[in-house]
SETORDREN-551537 format. One record per residue (C-alpha): x, y, z. Coordinates in Angstrom, 1 decimal. Layout:
<pts>
+--------+--------+--------+
:      X :      Y :      Z :
+--------+--------+--------+
:      X :      Y :      Z :
...
+--------+--------+--------+
</pts>
This chain:
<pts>
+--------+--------+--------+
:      X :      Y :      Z :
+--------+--------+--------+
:  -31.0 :   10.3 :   -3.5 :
:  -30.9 :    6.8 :   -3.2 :
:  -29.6 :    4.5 :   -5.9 :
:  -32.6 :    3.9 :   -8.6 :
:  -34.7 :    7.2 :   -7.3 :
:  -35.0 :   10.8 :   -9.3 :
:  -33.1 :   13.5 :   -8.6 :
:  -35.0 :   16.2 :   -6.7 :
:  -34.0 :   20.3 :   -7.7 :
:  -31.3 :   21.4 :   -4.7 :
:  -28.2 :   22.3 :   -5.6 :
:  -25.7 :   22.6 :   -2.4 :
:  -22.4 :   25.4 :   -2.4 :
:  -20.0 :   23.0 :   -3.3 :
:  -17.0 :   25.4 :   -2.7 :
:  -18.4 :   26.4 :    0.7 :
:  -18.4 :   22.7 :    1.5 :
:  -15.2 :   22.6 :    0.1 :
:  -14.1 :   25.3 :    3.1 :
:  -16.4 :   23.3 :    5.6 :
:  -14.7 :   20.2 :    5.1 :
:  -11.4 :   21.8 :    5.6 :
:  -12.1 :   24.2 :    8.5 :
:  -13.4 :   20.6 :   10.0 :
:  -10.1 :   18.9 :    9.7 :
:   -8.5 :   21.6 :   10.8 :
:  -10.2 :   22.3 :   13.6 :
:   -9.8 :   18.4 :   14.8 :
:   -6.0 :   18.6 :   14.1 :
:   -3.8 :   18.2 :   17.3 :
:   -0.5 :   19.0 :   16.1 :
:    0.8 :   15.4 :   14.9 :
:   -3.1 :   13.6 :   14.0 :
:   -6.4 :   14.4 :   14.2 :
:   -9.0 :   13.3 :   16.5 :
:  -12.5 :   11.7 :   15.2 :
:  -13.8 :   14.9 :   17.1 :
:  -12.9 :   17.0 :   19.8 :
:  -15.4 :   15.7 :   23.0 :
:  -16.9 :   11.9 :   22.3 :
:  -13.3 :   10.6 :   20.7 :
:  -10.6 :   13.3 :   21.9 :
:   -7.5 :   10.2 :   21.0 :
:   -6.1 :    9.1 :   17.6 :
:   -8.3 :    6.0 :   16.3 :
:   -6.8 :    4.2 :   13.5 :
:   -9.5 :    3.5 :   10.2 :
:  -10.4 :    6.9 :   10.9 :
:   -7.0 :    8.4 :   10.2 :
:   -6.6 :    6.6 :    7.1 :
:   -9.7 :    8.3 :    5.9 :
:   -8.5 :   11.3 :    7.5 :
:   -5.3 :   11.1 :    5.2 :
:   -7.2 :   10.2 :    2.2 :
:   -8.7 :   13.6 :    2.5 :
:   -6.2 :   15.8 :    4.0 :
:   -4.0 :   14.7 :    0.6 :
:   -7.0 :   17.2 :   -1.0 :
:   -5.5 :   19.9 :    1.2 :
:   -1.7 :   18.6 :    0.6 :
:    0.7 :   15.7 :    1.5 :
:    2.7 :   17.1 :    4.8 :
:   -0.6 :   16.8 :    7.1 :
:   -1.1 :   13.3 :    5.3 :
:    1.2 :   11.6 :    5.5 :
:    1.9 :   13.1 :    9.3 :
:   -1.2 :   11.5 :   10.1 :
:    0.0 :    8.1 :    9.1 :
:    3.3 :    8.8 :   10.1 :
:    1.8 :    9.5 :   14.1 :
:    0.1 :    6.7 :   13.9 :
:    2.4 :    4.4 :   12.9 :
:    5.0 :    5.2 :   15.6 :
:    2.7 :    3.8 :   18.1 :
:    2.8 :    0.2 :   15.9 :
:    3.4 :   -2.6 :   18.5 :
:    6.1 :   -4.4 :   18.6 :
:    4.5 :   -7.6 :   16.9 :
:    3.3 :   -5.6 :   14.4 :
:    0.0 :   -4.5 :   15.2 :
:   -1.2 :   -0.9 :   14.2 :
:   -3.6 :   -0.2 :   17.4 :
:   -7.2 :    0.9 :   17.2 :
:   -6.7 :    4.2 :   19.8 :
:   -3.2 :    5.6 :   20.3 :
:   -4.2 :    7.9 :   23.5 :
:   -3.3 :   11.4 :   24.1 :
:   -1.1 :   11.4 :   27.3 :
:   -2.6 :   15.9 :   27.3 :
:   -6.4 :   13.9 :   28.0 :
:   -7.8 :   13.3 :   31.6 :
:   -7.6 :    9.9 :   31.9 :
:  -11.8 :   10.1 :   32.4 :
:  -12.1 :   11.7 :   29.1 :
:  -12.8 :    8.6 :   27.3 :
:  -14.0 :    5.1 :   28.3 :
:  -12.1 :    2.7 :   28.5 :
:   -8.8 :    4.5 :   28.8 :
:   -5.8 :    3.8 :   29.1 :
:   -5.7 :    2.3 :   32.3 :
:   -8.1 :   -0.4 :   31.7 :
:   -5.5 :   -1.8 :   29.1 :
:   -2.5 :   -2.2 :   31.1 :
:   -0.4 :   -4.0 :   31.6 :
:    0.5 :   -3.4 :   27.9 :
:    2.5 :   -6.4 :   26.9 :
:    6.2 :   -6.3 :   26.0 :
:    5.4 :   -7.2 :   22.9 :
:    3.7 :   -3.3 :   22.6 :
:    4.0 :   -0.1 :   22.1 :
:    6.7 :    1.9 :   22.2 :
:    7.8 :    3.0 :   25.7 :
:    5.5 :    5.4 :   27.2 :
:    2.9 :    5.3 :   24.6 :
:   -0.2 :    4.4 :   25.5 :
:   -2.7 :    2.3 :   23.5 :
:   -5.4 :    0.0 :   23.5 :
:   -4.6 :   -3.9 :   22.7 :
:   -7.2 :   -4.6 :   19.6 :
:   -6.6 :   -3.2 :   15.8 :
:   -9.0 :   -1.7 :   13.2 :
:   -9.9 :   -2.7 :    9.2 :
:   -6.4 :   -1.8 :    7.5 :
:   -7.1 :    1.0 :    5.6 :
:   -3.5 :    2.2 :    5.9 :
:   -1.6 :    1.0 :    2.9 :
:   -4.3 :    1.9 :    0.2 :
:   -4.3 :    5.5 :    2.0 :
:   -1.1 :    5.8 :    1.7 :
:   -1.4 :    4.9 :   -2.2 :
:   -4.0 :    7.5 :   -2.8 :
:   -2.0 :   10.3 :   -1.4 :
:    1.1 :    9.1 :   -3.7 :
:   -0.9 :    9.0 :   -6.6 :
:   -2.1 :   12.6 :   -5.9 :
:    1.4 :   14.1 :   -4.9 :
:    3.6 :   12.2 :   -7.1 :
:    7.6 :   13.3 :   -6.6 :
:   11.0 :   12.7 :   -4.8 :
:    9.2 :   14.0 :   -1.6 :
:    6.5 :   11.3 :   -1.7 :
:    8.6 :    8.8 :   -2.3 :
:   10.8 :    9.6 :    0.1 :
:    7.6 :    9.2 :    2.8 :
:    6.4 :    5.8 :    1.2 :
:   10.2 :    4.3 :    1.8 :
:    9.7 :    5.2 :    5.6 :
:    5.7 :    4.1 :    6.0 :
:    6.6 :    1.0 :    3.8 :
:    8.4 :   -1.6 :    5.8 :
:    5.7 :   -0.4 :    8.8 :
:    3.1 :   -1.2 :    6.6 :
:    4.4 :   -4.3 :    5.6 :
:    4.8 :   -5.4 :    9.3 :
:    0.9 :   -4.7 :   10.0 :
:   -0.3 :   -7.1 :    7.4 :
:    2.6 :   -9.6 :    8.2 :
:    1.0 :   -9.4 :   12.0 :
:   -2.6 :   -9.5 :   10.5 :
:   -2.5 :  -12.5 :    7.9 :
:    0.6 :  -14.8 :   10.0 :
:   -1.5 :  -14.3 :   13.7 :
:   -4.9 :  -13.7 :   12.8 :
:   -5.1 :  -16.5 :   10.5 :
:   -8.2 :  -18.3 :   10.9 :
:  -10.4 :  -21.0 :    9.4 :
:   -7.9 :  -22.2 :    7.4 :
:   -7.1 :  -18.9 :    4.8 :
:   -9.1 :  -16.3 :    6.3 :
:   -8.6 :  -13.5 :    8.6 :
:  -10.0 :  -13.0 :   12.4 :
:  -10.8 :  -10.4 :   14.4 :
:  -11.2 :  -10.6 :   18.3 :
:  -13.7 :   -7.8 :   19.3 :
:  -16.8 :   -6.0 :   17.3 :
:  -14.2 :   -3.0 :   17.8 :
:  -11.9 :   -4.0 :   15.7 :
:  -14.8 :   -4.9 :   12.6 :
:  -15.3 :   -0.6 :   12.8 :
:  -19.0 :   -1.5 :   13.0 :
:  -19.1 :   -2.3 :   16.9 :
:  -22.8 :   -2.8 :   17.3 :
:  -23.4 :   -4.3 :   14.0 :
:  -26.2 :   -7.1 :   14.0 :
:  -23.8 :   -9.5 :   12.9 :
:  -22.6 :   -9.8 :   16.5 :
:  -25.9 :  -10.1 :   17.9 :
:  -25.2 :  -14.4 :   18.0 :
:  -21.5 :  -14.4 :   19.3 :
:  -22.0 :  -11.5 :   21.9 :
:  -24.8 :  -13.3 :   23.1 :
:  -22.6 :  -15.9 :   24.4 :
:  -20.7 :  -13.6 :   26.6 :
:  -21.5 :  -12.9 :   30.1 :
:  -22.2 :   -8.9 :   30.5 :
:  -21.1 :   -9.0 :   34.2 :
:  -22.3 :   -6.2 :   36.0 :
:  -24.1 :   -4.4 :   33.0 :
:  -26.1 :   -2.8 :   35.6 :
:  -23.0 :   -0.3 :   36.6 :
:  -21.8 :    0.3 :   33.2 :
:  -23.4 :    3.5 :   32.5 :
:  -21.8 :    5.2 :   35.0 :
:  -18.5 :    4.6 :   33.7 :
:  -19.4 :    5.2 :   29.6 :
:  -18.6 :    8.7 :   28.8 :
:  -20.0 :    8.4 :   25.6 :
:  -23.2 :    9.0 :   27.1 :
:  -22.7 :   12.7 :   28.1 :
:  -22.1 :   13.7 :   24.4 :
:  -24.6 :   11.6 :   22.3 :
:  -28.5 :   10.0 :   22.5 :
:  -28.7 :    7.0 :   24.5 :
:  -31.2 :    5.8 :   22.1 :
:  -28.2 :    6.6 :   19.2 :
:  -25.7 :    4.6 :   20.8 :
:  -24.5 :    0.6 :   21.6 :
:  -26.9 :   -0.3 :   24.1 :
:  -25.4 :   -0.9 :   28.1 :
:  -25.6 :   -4.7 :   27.3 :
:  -23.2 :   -4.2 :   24.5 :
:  -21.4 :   -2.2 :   26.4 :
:  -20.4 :   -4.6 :   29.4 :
:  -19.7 :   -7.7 :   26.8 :
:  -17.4 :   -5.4 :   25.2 :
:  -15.3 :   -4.9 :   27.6 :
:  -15.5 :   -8.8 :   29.1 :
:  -14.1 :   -9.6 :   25.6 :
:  -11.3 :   -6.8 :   26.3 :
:  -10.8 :   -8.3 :   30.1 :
:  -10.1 :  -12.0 :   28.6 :
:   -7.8 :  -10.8 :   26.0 :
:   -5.6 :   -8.1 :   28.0 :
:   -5.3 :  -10.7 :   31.0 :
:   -3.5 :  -13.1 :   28.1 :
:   -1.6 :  -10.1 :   27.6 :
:   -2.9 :   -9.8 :   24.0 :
:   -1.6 :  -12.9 :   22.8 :
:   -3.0 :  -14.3 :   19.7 :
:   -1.3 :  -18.1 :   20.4 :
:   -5.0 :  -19.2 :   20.6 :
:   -7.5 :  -17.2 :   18.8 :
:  -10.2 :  -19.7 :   19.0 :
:  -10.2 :  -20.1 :   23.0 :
:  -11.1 :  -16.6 :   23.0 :
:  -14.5 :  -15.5 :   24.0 :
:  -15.0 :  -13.6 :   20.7 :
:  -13.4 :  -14.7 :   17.1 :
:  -14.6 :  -13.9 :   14.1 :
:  -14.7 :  -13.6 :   10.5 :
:  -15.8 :  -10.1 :    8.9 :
:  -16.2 :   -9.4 :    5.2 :
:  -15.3 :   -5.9 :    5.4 :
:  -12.1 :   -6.2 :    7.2 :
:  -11.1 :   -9.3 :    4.6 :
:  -11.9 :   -7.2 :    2.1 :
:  -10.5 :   -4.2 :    3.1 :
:   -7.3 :   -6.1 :    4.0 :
:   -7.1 :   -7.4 :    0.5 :
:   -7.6 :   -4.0 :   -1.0 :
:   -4.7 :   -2.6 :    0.8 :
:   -2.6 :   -5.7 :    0.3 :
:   -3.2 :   -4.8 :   -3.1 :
:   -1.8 :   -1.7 :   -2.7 :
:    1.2 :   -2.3 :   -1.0 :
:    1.9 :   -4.4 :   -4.4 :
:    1.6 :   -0.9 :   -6.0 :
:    3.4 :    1.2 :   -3.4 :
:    6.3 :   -1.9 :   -3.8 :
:    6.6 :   -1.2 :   -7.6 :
:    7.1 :    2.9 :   -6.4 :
:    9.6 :    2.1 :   -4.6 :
:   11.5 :   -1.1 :   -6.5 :
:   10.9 :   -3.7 :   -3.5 :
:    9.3 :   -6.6 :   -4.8 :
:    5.1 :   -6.9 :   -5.3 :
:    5.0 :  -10.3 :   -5.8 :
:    4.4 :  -11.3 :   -2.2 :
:    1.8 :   -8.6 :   -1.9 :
:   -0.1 :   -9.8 :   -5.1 :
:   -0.5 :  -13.3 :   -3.8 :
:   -1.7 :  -12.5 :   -0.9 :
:   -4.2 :  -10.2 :   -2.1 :
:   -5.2 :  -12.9 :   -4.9 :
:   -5.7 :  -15.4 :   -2.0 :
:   -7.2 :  -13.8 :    0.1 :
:   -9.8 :  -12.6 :   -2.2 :
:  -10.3 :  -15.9 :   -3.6 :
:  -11.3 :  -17.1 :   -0.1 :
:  -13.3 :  -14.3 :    0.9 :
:  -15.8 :  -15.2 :   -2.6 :
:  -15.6 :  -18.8 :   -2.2 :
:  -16.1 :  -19.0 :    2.0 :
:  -18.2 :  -15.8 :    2.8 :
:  -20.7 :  -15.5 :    0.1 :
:  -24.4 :  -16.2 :    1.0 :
:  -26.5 :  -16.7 :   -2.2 :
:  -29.6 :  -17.0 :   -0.5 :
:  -29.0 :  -13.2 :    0.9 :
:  -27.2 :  -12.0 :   -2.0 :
:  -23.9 :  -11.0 :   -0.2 :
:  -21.1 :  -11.9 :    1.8 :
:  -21.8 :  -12.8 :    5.6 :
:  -19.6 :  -12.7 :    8.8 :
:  -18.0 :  -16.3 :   10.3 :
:  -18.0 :  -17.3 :   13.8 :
:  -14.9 :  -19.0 :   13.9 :
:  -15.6 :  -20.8 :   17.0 :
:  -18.2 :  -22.4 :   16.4 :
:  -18.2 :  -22.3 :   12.1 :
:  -21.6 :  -21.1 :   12.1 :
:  -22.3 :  -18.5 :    9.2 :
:  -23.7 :  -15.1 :   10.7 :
:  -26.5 :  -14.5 :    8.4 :
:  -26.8 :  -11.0 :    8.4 :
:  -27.7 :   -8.7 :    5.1 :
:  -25.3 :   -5.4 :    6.4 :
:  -23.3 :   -3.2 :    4.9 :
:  -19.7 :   -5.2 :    5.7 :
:  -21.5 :   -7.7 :    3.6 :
:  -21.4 :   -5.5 :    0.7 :
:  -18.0 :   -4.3 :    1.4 :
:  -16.0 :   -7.1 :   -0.7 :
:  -17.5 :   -5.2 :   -4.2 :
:  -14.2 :   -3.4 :   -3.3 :
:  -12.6 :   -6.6 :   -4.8 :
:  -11.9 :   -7.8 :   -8.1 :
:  -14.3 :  -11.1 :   -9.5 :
:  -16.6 :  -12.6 :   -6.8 :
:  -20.2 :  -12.3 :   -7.1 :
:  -20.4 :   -9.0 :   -8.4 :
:  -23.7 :   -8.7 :  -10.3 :
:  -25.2 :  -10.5 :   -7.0 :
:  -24.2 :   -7.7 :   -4.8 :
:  -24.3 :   -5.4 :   -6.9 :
:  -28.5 :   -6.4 :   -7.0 :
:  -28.8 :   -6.5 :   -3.4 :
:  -26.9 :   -3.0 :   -3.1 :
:  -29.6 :   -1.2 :   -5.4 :
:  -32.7 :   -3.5 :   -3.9 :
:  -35.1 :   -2.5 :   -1.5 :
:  -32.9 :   -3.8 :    1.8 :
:  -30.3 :   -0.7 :    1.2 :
:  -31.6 :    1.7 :   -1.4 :
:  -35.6 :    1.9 :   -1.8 :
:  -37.1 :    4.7 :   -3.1 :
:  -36.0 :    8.0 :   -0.5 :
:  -33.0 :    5.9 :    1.2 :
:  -29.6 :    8.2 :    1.4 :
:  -26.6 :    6.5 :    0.7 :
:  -25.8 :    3.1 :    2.1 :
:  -27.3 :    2.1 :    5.6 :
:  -25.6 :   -0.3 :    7.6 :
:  -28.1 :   -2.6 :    7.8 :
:  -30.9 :   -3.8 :    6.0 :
:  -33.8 :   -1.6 :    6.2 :
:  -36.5 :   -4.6 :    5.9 :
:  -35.0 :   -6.6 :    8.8 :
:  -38.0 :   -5.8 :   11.5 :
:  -34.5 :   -5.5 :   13.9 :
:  -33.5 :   -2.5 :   12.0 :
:  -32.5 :    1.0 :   13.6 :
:  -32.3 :    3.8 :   11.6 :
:  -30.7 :    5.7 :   14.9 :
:  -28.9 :    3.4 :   16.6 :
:  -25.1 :    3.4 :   15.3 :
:  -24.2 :    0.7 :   13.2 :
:  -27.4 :   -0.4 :   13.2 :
:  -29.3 :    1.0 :   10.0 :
:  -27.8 :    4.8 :   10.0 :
:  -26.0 :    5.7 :    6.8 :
:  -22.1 :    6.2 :    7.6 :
:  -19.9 :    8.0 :    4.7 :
:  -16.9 :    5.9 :    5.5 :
:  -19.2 :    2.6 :    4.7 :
:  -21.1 :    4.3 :    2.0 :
:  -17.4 :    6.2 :    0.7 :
:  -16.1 :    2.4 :    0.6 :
:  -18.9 :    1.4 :   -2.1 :
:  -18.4 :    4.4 :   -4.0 :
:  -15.1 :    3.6 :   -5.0 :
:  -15.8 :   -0.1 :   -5.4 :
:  -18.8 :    1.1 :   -8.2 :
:  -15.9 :    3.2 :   -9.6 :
:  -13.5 :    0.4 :   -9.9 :
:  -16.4 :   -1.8 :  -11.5 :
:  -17.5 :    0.7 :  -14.2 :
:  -20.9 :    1.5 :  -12.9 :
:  -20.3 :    4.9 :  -12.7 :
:  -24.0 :    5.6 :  -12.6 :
:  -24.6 :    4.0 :   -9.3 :
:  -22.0 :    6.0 :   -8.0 :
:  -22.7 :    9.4 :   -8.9 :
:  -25.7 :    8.8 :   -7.6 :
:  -24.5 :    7.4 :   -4.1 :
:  -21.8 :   10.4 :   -4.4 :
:  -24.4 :   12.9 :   -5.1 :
:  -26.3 :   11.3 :   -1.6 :
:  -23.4 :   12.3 :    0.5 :
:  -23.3 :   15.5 :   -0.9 :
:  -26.8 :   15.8 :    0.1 :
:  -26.4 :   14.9 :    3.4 :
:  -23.6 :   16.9 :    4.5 :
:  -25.1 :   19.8 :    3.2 :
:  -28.2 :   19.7 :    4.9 :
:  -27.2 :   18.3 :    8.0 :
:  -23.4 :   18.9 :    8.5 :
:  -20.2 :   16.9 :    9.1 :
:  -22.2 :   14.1 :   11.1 :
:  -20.5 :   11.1 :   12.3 :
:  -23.9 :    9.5 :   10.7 :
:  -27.1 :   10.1 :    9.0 :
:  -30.3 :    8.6 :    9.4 :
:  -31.0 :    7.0 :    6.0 :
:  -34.2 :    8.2 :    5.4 :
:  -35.1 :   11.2 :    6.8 :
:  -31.5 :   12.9 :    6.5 :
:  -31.1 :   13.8 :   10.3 :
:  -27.9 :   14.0 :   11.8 :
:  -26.7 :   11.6 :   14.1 :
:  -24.1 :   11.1 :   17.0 :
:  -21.0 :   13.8 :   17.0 :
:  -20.7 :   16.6 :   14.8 :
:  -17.7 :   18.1 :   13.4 :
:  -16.7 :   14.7 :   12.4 :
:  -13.3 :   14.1 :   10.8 :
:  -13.8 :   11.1 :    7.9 :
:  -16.9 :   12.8 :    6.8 :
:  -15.3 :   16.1 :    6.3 :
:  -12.0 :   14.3 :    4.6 :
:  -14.3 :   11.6 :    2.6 :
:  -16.7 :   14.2 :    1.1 :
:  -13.2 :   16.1 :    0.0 :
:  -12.7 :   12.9 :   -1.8 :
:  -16.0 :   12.5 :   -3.7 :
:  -15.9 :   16.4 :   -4.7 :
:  -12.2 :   15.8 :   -6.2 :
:  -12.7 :   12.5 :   -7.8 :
:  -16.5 :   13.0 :   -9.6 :
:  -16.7 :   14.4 :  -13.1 :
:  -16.5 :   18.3 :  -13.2 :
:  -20.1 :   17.9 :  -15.2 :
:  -21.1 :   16.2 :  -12.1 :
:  -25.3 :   18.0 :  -11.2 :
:  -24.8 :   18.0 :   -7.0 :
:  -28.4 :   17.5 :   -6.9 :
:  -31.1 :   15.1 :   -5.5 :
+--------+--------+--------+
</pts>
């Protein structure tokens, strides 16, 4: 049901999903993570396995905090918590790019003989990490908080000291590392990449044997994405010049979501007696930029940054939304556009990525228009925080909906329902854990 619309009579097995979810997560487990799902993403990615651990603290803390744990021991030597840490049991032509078409992995980098990729993902670890201490409180989770602290601590330090851009904010180098690769946002700064031989790219993606085409980042994309990886991996990853890279930008979601968690390392700091005060600040500043810089009035949300050029990215999508997460700001504003006809008219499911009235919009194609839980999960908790508890049963009760008609989908078309791209997919199984533990127990599962 869409936020604002009237619940229709269909009321899903909510312990059966319960067993779904779990036999999902299981059967993605590899013995120290989880993959996103076994055949289009067979490697560790790192967002998705701090949603992963959000949920698997439903199931208990060991596979949890494991998650984080494997992850984390493939941290960079600079810092930086890598988008992919690959599977050395995976052919090599399992995924693309693999590993090979990072190297030569600076010194700077992983840990010898891990294998990685060179870019980083929003940094959802540290609030993840708070969520499963909250539910598991004891000598045990302490005990794992002391050792995922000072790692944690490192990954922000590397975010907000060499990703500082545009005097305050934060900048990422590739739509990879934004989590919304395709997003429309990135229509004006990819454009001014060369694609190179575009032409030949298809016979390289392997994403392509296990989803749509049509569902997908188009070939285009495809061949700027990995001209933005070229550039960066043949500076061997350094971030000395951000701006004389072919891609630098601003997002709203990973600002905000780096705030959020910055804001919970100040809580994990109290857990453990180290000192929150740094982490406070930071959150508090950077929050203060991200409402004073990124918010477009005119579209009634916050909008990406090219950094080098300064132009404003005037896009209505769901990263724009995303700052709700954070205290003050623009709240009501958002909060409008949210419930308005560009993400919730009457029959829309959940949050779609993109405005629906935008005569560019896609409900199939990826980032694009689909509804994603992660996205859609995110908003849900900022309505929480906020008090509007209606809104959010509502959007809570969409999820429900969706999984339980089309299964664990790595994303839903937002008006009809359909499933979309992989099944079996990991942070939908772990998120919808999530919404079924956290909503009221009075809570009607029904649209």
């Amino acid at each position: 049901m869409s936020i604002g619309t009237t619940p229709e009579p269909h009321a899903p097995d909510i312990a059966d999903l319960r067993r779904r979810a779990a036999a999902t997560l299981l059967r993605n487990w590899r013995g120290s993570a989880t993959v996103p799902t076994t055949a289009l993403y067979p490697h560790q990615w790192s967002w998705d396995s701090a949603f992963i651990a959000i949920g698997q603290a439903h199931l208990g803390p060991r596979r949890a905090f494991a998650e984080l744990t494997a992850l984390h021991g493939a941290q960079w030597g600079d810092g930086r918590v890598p988008q992919i840490v690959f599977n050395p049991a995976v052919p090599e032509d399992a995924y693309f790019p693999g590993p090979a078409f990072w190297r030569p992995l600076p010194r700077h980098g992983p840990p010898a003989g891990v294998s990685t990729t060179g870019l980083v993902q929003p940094p959802v670890h540290a609030a993840a990490v708070l969520a499963i201490a909250e539910r598991h409180p004891g000598a045990a989770t302490d005990a794992a908080v002391r050792r995922l602290y000072p790692r944690l601590v490192r990954s922000h330090d590397y975010l907000f000291e060499r990703r500082s851009v545009a005097s305050g904010l934060v900048g990422i180098v590739h739509p990879w590392e934004s989590g919304l690769d395709n997003s429309p946002s990135w229509d004006e700064p990819l454009a001014a990449v060369d694609p190179g031989l575009a032409d030949d790219i298809t016979v390289l993606r392997r994403d392509l044997r296990h989803a749509d085409a049509g569902h997908r980042p188009t070939d285009s994309d495809y061949a700027r994405y990995m001209g933005i990886v070229a550039a960066y991996r043949d500076r061997r990853y350094a971030d000395d010049d951000l701006l004389g890279l072919p891609f630098c930008t601003v997002d709203p979601l990973f600002c905000a979501v780096l705030a959020w968690s910055e804001d919970a390392l100040a809580s994990l700091a109290r857990r453990i007696g180290a000192d929150p005060g740094r982490h406070a600040e930071r959150a508090r500043e950077l929050t203060h930029q991200v409402h004073t810089r990124l918010f477009d009035p005119a579209l009634g949300c916050y909008v990406a940054l090219d950094a080098r050029t300064g132009r404003a990215l005037r896009k209505r999508t769901v990263s724009g939304l995303v700052p709700l997460l954070l205290p003050g700001g623009h709240r009501a504003a958002v909060l409008e556009t949210l419930t308005g006809p560009s993400f919730a008219a009457p029959g829309v499911l959940g949050v779609p990525s993109y405005d629906l009235t935008a005569p560019d919009a896609d409900p199939h194609r990826y980032w694009r228009g689909p509804t994603w839980v992660n996205t859609t999960w995110l908003l849900w908790r900022a309505l929480l925080a906020h008090g509007e508890t209606g809104h959010a049963e509502r959007l809570a009760a969409d999820l429900v909906h969706l999984v339980s008609t089309a299964g664990f989908r790595e994303y839903f078309h937002p008006v009809t329902g359909e499933g979309l791209g992989s099944d079996h997919f990991s942070w939908t199984a772990a998120l919808l854990l999530d919404v079924l533990a956290r909503e009221p127990e009075g809570q009607r599962w029904q649209r």
